[in-house]
C-alpha positions in Angstrom: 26.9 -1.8 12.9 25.8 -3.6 9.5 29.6 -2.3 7.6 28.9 -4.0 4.2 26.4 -5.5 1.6 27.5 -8.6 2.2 26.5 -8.6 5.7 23.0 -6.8 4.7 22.6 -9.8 2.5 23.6 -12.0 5.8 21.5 -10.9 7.5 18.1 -10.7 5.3 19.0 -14.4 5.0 19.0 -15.0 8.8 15.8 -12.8 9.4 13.3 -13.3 6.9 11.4 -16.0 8.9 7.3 -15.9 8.8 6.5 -13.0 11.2 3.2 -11.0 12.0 2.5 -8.0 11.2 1.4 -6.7 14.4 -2.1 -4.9 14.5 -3.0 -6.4 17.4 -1.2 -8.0 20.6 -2.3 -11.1 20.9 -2.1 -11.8 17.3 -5.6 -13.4 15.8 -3.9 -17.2 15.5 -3.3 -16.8 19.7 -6.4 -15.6 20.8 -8.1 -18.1 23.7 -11.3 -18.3 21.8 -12.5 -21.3 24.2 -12.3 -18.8 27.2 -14.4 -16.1 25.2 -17.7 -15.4 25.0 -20.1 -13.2 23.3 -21.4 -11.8 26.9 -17.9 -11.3 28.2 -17.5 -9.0 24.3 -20.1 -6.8 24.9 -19.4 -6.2 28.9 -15.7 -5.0 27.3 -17.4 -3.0 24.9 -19.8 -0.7 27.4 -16.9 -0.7 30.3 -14.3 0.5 27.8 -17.0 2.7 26.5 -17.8 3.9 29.8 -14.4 4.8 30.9 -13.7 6.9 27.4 -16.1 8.3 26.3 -14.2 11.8 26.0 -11.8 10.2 23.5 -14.8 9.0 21.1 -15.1 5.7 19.3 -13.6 4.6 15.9 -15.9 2.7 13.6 -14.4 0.4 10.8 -17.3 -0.8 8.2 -15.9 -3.6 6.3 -17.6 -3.5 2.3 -16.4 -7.3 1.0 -17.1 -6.9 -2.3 -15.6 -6.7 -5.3 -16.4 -7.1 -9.2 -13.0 -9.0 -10.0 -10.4 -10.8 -7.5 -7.3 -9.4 -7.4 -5.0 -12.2 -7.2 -2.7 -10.7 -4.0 -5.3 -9.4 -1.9 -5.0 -10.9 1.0 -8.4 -8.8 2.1 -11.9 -11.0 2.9 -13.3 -10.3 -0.5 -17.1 -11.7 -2.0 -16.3 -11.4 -6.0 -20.0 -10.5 -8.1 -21.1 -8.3 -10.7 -24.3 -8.0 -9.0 -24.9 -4.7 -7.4 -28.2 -6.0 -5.8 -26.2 -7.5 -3.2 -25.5 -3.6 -2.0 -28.9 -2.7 -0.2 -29.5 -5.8 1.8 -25.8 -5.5 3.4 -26.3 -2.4 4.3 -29.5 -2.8 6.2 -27.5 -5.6 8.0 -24.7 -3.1 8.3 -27.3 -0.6 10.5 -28.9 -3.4 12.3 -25.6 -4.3 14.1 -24.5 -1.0 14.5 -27.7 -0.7 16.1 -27.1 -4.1 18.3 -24.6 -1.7 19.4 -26.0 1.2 20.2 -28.1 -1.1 22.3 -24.8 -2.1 24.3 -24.0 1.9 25.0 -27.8 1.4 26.7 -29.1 4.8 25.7 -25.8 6.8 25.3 -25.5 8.2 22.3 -21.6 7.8 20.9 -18.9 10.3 20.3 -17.5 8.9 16.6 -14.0 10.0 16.7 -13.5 8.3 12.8 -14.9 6.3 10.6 -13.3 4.1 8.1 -14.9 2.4 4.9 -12.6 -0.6 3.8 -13.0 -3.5 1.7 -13.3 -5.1 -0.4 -13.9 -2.3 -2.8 -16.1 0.7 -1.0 -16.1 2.1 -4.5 -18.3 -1.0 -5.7 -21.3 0.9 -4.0 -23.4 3.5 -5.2 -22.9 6.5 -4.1 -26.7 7.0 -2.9 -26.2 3.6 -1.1 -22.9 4.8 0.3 -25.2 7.8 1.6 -27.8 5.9 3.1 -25.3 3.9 4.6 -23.4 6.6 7.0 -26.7 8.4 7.7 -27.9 5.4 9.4 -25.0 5.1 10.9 -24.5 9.0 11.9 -28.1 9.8 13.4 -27.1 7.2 16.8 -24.2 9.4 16.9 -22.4 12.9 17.8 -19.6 13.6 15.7 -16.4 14.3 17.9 -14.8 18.0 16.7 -11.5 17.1 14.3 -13.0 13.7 13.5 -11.5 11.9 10.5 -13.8 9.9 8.2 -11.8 7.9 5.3 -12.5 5.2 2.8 -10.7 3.1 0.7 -11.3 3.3 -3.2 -10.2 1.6 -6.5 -9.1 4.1 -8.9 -10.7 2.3 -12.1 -14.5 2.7 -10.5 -14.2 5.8 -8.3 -16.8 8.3 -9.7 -16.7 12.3 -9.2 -20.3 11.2 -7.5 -18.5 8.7 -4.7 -16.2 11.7 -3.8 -18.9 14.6 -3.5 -21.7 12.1 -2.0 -18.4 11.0 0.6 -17.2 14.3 1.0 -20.5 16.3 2.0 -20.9 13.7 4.7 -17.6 14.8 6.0 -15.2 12.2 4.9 -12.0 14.3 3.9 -9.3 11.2 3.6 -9.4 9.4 0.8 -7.0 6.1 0.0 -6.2 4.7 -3.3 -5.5 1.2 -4.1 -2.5 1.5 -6.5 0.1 -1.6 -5.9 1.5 -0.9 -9.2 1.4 1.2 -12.1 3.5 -1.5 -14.8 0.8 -2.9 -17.0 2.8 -6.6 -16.7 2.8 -6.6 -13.4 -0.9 -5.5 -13.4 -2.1 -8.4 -15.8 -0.5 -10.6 -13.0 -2.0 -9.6 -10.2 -5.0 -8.7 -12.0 -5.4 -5.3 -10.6 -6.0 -2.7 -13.4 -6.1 0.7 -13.7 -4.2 3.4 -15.3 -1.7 6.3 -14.5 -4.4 8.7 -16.0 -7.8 7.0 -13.9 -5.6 7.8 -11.1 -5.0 11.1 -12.0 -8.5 11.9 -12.9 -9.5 10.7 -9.5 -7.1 12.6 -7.4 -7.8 16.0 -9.2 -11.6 15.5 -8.5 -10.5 15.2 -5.1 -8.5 17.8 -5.0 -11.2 20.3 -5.9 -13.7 18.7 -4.5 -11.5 19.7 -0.6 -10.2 16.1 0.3 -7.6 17.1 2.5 -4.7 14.0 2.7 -5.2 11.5 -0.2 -2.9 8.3 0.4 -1.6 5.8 -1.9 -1.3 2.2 -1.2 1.9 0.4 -2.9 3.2 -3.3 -2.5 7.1 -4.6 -3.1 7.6 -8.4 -3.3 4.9 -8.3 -6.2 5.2 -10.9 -8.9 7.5 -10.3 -12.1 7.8 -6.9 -9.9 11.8 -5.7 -10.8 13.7 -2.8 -10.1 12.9 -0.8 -12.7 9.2 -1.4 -12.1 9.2 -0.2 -8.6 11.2 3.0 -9.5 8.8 3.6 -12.7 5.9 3.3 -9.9 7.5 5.7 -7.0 8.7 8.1 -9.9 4.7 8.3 -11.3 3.5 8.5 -7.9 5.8 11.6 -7.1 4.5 13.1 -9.6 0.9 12.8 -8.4 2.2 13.9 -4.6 -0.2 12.5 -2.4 -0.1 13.1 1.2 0.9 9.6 2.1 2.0 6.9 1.1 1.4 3.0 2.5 4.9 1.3 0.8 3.5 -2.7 2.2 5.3 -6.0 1.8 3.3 -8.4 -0.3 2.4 -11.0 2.1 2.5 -14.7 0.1 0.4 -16.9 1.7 -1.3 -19.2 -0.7 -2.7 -21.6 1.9 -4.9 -19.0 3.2 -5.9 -16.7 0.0 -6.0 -19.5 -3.1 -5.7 -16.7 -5.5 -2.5 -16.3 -5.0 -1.9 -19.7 -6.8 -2.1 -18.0 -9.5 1.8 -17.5 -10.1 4.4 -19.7 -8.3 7.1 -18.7 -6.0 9.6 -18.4 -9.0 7.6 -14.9 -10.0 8.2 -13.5 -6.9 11.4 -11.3 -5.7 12.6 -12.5 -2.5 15.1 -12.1 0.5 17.4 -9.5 -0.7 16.1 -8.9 -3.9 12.7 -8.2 -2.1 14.6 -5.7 0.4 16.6 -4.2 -2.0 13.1 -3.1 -3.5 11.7 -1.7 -0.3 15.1 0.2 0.1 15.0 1.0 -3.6 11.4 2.5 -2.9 11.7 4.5 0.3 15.0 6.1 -0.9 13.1 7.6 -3.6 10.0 8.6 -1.7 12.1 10.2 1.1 14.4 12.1 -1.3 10.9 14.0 -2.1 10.6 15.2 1.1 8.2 12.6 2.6 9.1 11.2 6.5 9.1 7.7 7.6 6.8 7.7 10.4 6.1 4.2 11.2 6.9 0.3 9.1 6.1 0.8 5.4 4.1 4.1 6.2 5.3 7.9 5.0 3.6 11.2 5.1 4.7 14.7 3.8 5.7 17.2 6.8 2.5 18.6 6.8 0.3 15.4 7.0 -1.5 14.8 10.0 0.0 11.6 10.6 3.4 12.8 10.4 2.5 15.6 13.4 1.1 12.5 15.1 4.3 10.6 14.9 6.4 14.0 15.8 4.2 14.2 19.1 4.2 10.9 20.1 0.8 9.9 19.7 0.5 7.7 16.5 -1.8 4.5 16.6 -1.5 1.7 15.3 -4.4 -0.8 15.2 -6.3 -3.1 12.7 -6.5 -0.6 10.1 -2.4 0.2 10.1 -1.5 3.0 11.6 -3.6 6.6 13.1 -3.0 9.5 14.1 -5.2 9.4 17.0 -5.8 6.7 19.7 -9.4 5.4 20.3 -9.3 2.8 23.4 -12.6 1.7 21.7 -12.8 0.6 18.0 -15.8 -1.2 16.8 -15.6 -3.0 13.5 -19.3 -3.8 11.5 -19.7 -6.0 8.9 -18.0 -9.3 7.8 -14.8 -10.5 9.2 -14.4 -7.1 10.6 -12.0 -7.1 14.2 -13.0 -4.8 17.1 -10.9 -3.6 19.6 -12.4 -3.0 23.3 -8.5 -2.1 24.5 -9.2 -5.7 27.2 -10.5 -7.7 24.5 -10.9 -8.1 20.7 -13.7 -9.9 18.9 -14.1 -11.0 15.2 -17.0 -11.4 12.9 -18.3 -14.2 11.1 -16.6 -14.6 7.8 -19.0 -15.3 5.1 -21.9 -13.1 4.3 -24.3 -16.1 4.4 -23.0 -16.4 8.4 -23.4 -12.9 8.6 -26.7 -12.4 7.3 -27.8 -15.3 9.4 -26.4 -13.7 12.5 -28.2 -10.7 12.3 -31.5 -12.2 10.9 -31.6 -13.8 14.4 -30.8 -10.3 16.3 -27.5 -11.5 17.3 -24.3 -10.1 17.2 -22.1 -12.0 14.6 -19.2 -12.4 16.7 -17.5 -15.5 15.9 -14.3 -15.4 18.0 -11.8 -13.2 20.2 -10.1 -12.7 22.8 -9.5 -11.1 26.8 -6.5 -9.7 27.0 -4.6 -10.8 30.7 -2.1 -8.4 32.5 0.8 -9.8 30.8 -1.3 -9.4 27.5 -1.7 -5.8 28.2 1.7 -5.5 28.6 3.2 -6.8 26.0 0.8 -5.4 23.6 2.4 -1.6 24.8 5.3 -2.5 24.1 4.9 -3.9 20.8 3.1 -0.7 20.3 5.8 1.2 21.5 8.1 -0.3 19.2 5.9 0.0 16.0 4.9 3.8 16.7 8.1 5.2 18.3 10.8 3.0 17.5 11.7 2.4 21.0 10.2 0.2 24.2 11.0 1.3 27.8 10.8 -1.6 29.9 8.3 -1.8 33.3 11.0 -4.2 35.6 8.9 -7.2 35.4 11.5 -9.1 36.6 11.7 -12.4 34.9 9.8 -11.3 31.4 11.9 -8.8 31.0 15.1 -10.8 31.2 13.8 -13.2 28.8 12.8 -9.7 26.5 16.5 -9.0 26.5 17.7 -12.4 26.1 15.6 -13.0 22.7 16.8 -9.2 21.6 20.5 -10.2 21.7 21.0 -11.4 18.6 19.2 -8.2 17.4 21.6 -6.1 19.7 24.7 -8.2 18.0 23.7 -7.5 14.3 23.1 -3.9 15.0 19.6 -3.8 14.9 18.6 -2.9 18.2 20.4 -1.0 21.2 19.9 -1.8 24.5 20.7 0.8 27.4 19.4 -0.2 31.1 15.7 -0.8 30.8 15.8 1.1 27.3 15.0 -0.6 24.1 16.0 1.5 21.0 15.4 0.5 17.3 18.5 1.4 14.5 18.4 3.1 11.4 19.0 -0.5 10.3 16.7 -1.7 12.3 14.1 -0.1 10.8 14.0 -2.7 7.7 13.3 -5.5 10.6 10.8 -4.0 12.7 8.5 -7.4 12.6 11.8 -9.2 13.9 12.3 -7.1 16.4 8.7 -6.8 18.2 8.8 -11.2 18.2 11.3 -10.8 20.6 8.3 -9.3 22.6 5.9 -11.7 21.6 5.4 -14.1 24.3 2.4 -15.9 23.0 4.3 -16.9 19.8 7.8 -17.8 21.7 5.7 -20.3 23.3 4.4 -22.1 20.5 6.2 -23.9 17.5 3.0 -23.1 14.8 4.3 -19.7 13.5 5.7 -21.0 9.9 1.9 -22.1 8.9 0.4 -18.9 10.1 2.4 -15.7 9.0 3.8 -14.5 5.8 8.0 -13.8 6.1 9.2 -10.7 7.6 10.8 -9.2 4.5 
């Protein structure tokens, strides 16, 4: 058991190593691209389809673009003020859904969800955003209890984007918030005010959005204590359904914009942790659960039912409260999930555009997951969704499992009983920690302090 501060502050010290976050098992950096292909993607794709088609598919549409960078997004962003851009995208948008549709050979889908993400969603008209899930929604049948969701940037989210959203039956809406301080704001260059936010929920609200979530990030720069409490304290007061409470990943040799402060503006270690645990005290004192790493729902929120009954998800959009063995991801840099195999996009919307010019799909890598892939990744997912992993008795792997866990077991952060694997209260604050012990793709390699962000 962790019996003092000191030994909290021991052992932030001794964990906060560059971890990943853990949407996907293998993570993107291990993939075996060279032993992928685009043939072996789409033979995935209609088997998994095949085999599921009860459960229905999840479609993520990535929208890359934005009218001004925020400097912490760590997001595949294109940064214009031109809203010509919109239109052409979208007709690329329906031509690979379409390349799809093609792969399903005649079949027309169940959609089980859809989710708009970005980039800024918002940046589109909403009569674009219209044209846009009509093309994608006359392929399709629309699963009962589906759940559509975009994301949206309070400062440009018109009553218009909610109606237009809402009477083609999205009914979760998520709001970009990071931080409501106006320093920390100017920073990070993400701007918009307690009272835009407010507008924007109470539109939705009447409008008959049923969950609205907010997005936060600790770790932010020139971010203190009383910042994050004014932020939780102003978002309790708005009472959405749920709340995303993230670490601010720093990784500055990947997204440049992040160059714009230094190291010295950012809290870190302990001073980082104490505000996450700062932050979730306050959120769960009113009344919200903790239903998964840096996620929280009210009582009533779908996600915290899923979590009660075992079945949340988590995949390349966080984490769900349903589980789609098939999850197709359109548009740049988007990730799909075919269960055996994932597959990324192109990154650039040049490559993109190229891609689909030609009639091809723009897959640019991913990856077949082997049996000890598969295995792994359930019990990463295990870990992530219920807090707890029981072991298959695969001999060999699963001694090495236990042996990489005991240092967790000896600080208190993870109990081990026969083939059970239990995560502690404590443990909760070093969940990415915890499911590298699993990771066998990244014990075998030495590369992880250029590739992830740290743990805490």
């Amino acid at each position: 058991m962790i019996t003092s501060q000191l030994k909290m502050e021991e052992l932030v010290h001794k964990y906060n190593v560059a971890a990943p976050r853990y949407t996907s098992y293998p993570t993107v950096p291990f993939w075996d691209n060279d032993k992928f292909s685009s043939k072996d993607w789409t033979d995935q794709v209609y088997q998994t389809f095949e085999e599921s088609k009860e459960k229905g598919i999840s479609l993520y549409i990535h929208l890359p673009f934005c009218e001004s960078l925020c400097t912490y997004c760590g997001c595949n962003t294109r940064i214009t003020k031109n809203h010509q851009v919109e239109e052409p995208y979208i007709a690329s948008l329906l031509k690979e859904w379409e390349m799809y549709i093609r792969v399903f050979q005649g079949e027309r889908p169940l959609i089980s969800e859809i989710h708009l993400g970005g980039g800024t969603p918002t940046f589109f008209h909403p009569d674009n955003l219209k044209m846009l899930i009509e093309g994608i929604l006359k392929h399709v049948n629309v699963a009962p209890g589906s759940s559509f969701s975009f994301e949206a940037h309070p400062a440009n989210t018109k009553i218009t984007h909610l109606q237009t959203l809402f009477d083609l039956g999205f009914r979760r809406l998520s709001l970009g918030i990071q931080d409501f301080d106006p320093h920390v704001q100017f920073v990070i260059n993400r701007h918009q005010t307690l009272e835009e936010v407010e507008e924007v929920m109470l539109n939705a609200r009447k409008i008959g959005f049923e969950s609205i979530n907010f997005d936060l990030i600790y770790g932010l720069p020139k971010q203190t204590r009383a910042t994050v409490e004014d932020t939780i304290q102003k978002s309790m007061r708005l009472a959405p359904d749920r709340i995303s409470f993230y670490s601010y990943a720093h990784v500055p040799w990947i997204k440049p914009g992040q160059r714009h402060y230094t190291e010295a503006d950012l809290p870190s270690g302990a001073a980082k942790l104490a505000l996450y645990n700062l932050g979730k005290k306050l959120i769960l004192e009113h009344g919200y659960e903790d239903v998964g790493m840096d996620h929280f729902a009210k009582r009533e929120d779908e996600l915290f039912i899923a979590f009660q009954q075992g079945r949340l998800h988590r995949n390349f959009m966080g984490y769900a409260d349903r589980f789609s063995p098939l999850l197709i991801g359109i548009g740049v840099s988007s990730i799909s999930d075919a269960w055996g195999a994932f597959a990324q996009n192109v990154k650039t919307v040049e490559e993109y555009n190229k891609c689909i010019e030609s009639g091809v799909l723009p897959v640019v890598k991913g990856h077949l997951l082997n049996e000890e892939d598969l295995l792994i990744r359930r019990y990463i997912l295990d870990m992530m969704c219920k807090g707890k992993v029981q072991l298959q008795g695969n001999g060999l792997l699963d001694e090495q499992i236990i042996a990489e866990l005991s240092d967790l077991v000896a600080d208190g952060l993870v109990s081990i009983t026969g083939t059970l694997v239990q995560c502690t209260t404590a443990g909760r604050s070093f969940l990415r920690n915890i499911c590298m012990a699993f990771d066998q793709r990244l014990l075998r390699s030495r590369m992880q302090n250029q590739l992830f962000s740290q743990a805490i």
